[in-house]
C-alpha positions in Angstrom: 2.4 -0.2 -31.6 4.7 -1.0 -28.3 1.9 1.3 -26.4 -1.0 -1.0 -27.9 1.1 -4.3 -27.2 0.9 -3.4 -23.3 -3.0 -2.9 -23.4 -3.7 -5.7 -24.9 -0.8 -7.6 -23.0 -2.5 -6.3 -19.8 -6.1 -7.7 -21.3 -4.8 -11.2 -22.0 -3.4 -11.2 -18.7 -6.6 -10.9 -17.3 -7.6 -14.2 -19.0 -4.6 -15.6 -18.3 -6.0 -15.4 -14.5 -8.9 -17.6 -15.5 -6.4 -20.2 -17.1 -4.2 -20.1 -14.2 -7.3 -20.5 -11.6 -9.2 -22.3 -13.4 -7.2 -25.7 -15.1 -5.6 -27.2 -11.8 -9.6 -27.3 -10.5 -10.6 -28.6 -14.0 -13.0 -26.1 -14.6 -13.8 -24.7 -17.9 -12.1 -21.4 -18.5 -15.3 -20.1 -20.9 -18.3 -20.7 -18.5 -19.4 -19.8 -16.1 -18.4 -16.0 -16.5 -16.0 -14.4 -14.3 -17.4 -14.4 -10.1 -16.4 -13.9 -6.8 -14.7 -17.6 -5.9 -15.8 -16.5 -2.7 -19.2 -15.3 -2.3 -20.5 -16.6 -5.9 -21.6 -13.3 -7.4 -20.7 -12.6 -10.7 -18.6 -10.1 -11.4 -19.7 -6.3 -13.5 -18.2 -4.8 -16.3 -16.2 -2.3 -14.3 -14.9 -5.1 -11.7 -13.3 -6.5 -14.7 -11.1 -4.0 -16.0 -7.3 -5.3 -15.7 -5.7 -3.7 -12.9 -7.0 -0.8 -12.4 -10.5 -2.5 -11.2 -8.1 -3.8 -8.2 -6.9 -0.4 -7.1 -11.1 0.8 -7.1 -11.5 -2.3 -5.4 -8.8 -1.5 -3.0 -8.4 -5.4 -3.0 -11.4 -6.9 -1.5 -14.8 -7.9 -3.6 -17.7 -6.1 -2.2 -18.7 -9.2 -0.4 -15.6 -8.8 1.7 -13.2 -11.3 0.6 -9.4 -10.1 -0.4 -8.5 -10.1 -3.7 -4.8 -11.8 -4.4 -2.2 -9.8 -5.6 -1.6 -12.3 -8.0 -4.4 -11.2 -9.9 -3.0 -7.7 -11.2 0.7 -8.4 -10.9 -0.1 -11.7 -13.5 -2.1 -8.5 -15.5 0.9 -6.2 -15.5 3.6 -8.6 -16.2 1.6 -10.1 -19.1 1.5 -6.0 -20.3 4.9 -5.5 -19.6 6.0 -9.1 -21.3 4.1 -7.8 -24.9 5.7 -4.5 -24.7 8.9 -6.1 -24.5 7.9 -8.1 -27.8 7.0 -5.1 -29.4 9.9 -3.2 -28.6 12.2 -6.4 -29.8 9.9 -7.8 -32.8 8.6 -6.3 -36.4 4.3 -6.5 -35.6 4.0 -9.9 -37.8 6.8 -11.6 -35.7 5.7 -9.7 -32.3 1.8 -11.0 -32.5 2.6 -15.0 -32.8 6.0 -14.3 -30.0 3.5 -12.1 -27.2 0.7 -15.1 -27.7 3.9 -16.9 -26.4 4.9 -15.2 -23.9 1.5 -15.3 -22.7 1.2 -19.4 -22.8 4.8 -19.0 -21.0 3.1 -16.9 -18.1 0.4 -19.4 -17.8 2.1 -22.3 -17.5 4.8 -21.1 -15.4 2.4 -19.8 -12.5 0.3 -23.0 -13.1 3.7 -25.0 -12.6 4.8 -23.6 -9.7 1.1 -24.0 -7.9 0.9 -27.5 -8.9 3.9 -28.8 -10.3 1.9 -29.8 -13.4 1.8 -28.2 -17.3 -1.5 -28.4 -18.8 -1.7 -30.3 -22.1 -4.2 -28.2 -23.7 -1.2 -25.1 -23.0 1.6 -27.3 -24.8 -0.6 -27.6 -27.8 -1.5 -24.2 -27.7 2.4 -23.6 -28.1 2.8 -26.1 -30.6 0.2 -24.9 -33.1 1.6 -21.5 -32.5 4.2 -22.4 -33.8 3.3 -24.4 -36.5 1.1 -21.5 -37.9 4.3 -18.9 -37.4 6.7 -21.1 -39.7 3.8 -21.3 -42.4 2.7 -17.8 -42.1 5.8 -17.4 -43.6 4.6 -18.7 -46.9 2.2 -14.9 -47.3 3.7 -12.9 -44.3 6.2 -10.6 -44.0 7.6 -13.1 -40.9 11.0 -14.2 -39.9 10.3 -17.3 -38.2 13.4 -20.3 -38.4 12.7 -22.1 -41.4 10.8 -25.6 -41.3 13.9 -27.8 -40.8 15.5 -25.5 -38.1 11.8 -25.3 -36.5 11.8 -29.6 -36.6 15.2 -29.8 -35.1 13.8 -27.2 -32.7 11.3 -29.7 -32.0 13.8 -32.7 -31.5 16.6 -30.8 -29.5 13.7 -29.5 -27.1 12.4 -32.8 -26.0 14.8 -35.4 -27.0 17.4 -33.9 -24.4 14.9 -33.7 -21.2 13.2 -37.2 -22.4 17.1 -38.9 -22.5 17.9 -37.5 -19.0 14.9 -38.2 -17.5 15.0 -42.0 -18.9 18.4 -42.2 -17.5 17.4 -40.6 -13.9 14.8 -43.4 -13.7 17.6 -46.0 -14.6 20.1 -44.8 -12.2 18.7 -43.0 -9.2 15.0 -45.0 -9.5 12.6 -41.6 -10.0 11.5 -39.7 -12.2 14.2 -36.7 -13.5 11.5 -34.4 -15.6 7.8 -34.4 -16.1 6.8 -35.0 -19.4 5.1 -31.7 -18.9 8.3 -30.2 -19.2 9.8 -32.5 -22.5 6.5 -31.6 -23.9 6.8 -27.9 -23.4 10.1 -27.5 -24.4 9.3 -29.4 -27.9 6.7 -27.3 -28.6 8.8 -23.9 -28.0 12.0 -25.8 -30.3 9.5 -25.2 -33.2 9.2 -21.6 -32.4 13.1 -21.1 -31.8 14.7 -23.3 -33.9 17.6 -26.1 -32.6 20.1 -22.8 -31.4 17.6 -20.6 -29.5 16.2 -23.4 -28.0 20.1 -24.5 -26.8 20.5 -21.1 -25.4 16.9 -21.3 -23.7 18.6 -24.5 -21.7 21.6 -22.9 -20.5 19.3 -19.8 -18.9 17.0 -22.3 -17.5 19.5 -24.9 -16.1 21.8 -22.1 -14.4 18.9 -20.0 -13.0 17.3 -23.5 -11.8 20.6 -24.5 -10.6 21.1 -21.0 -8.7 17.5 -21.0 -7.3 18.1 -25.2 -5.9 21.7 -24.2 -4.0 19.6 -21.2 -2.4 17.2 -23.7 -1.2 19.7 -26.0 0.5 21.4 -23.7 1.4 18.7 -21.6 3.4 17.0 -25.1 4.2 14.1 -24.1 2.6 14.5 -27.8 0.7 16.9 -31.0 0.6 18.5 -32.6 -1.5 16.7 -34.9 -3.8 13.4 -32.8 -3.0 11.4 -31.9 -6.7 10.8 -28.5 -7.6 8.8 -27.4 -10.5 11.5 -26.7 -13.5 8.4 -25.1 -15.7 8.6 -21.2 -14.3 12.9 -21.6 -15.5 12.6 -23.2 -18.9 9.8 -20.7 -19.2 12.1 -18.0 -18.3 14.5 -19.2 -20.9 12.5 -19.8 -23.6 11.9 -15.7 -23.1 15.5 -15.2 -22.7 16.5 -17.0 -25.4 14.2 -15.5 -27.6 15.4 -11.8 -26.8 19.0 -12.5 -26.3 19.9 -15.9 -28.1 21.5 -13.8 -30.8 23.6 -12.1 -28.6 24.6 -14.6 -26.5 25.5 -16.9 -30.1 27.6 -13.8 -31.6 29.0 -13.7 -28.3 30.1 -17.4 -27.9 31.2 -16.9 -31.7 33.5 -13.9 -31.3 34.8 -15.7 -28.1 35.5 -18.9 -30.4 37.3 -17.1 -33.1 39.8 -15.0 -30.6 40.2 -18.7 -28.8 41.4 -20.3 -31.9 43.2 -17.2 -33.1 45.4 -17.0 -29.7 
């Protein structure tokens, strides 16, 4: 199964490059087919084939024009992202959490191109996760039951709505993009209210890391905005394959606290 995961991980990622090319130029990712953005020409059969139509290619459409990297790297990490699923997750819990991981990739490229998450992804996320906690109902699935998945919901936007609301009050600007409150409600109803604690904590101490490096190598200033989406994307992963951990962790550390 893990070895079937990262074929098909590998072939979503290849649509996942129309999504990400595609929705910032508000194009439609279904028609026209897959062509050359430079030279027009639509693309054959065996120019299609995830990554391995790059190395033929050696990078370059036969018109010429380079190919990005970005093209097979989004491919292989996609693969690599639903092997790790299938590795971590029983097959009825691993299909709904690699569709995830592949809405995560999308909107954290897209993010960090244009500083914007897509609606149509967020709702994508949300019915994914709407499906996963009824699926439950004929399944063999373990998603968090349908109180845990609302407060899910709440405790991923309310927080991000509050602080922005307040950053507006006190400083004058916006703090986060509704994109963001958007995304993370939709993942709280995939990880429940704990998970999606634990997905804040990765993604506010990697973001936090990632801003002091660019003050510090004066790559940006202070105040400057930089797209949050690619972290909270990051945690949402995290969270989902080590939020267990990380709670049993904080729990053992708790008891030995209060014990001492």
């Amino acid at each position: 199964m893990p070895l079937y995961f990262f074929f098909m991980g590998i072939i979503f990622g290849s649509f996942a490059n129309v999504i990400i090319h595609r929705i910032p130029l508000g194009i439609s990712i279904i028609s026209p087919p897959s062509h050359c953005p430079d030279c027009g020409r639509g693309l054959s059969p065996w120019e299609l084939v995830p990554v391995i139509s790059y190395i033929l290619l050696r990078g370059k459409c036969r018109c010429g024009a380079k190919i990005s990297l970005r093209y097979p790297l989004v491919e292989l990490a996609c693969g690599l992202l639903w092997l790790a699923v299938a590795i971590a997750f029983p097959f009825w819990d691993a299909v709904p959490l690699a569709l995830l991981a592949f809405a995560l990739l999308c909107v954290a490229i897209i993010d960090a191109k244009t500083m914007l998450i897509p609606d149509g992804l967020n709702i994508f996320i949300a019915l994914l996760g709407i499906l996963w906690v009824v699926s439950a109902l004929w399944l063999p699935t373990t998603p968090p039951d349908w109180q845990a998945s609302l407060f899910g919901l709440l405790a991923g936007g309310l927080p991000l709505l509050i602080v922005d609301r307040l950053t507006i009050i006190i400083a004058g600007k916006d703090g986060f993009g509704y994109g963001d409150v958007k995304l993370m409600a939709a993942c709280g109803l995939l990880l429940g209210w704990q998970l999606v604690l634990v997905a804040f904590f990765f993604a506010f101490t990697t973001g936090a890391i990632f801003a002091l490096w660019l003050i510090v190598t004066g790559r940006a200033k202070r105040g400057a905005y930089m797209p949050f989406g690619p972290f909270l994307c990051g945690g949402v992963m995290g969270g989902l394959f080590f939020g267990d951990i990380f709670i049993s962790f904080l729990f053992v550390q708790s008891i030995f606290t209060v014990v001492s």
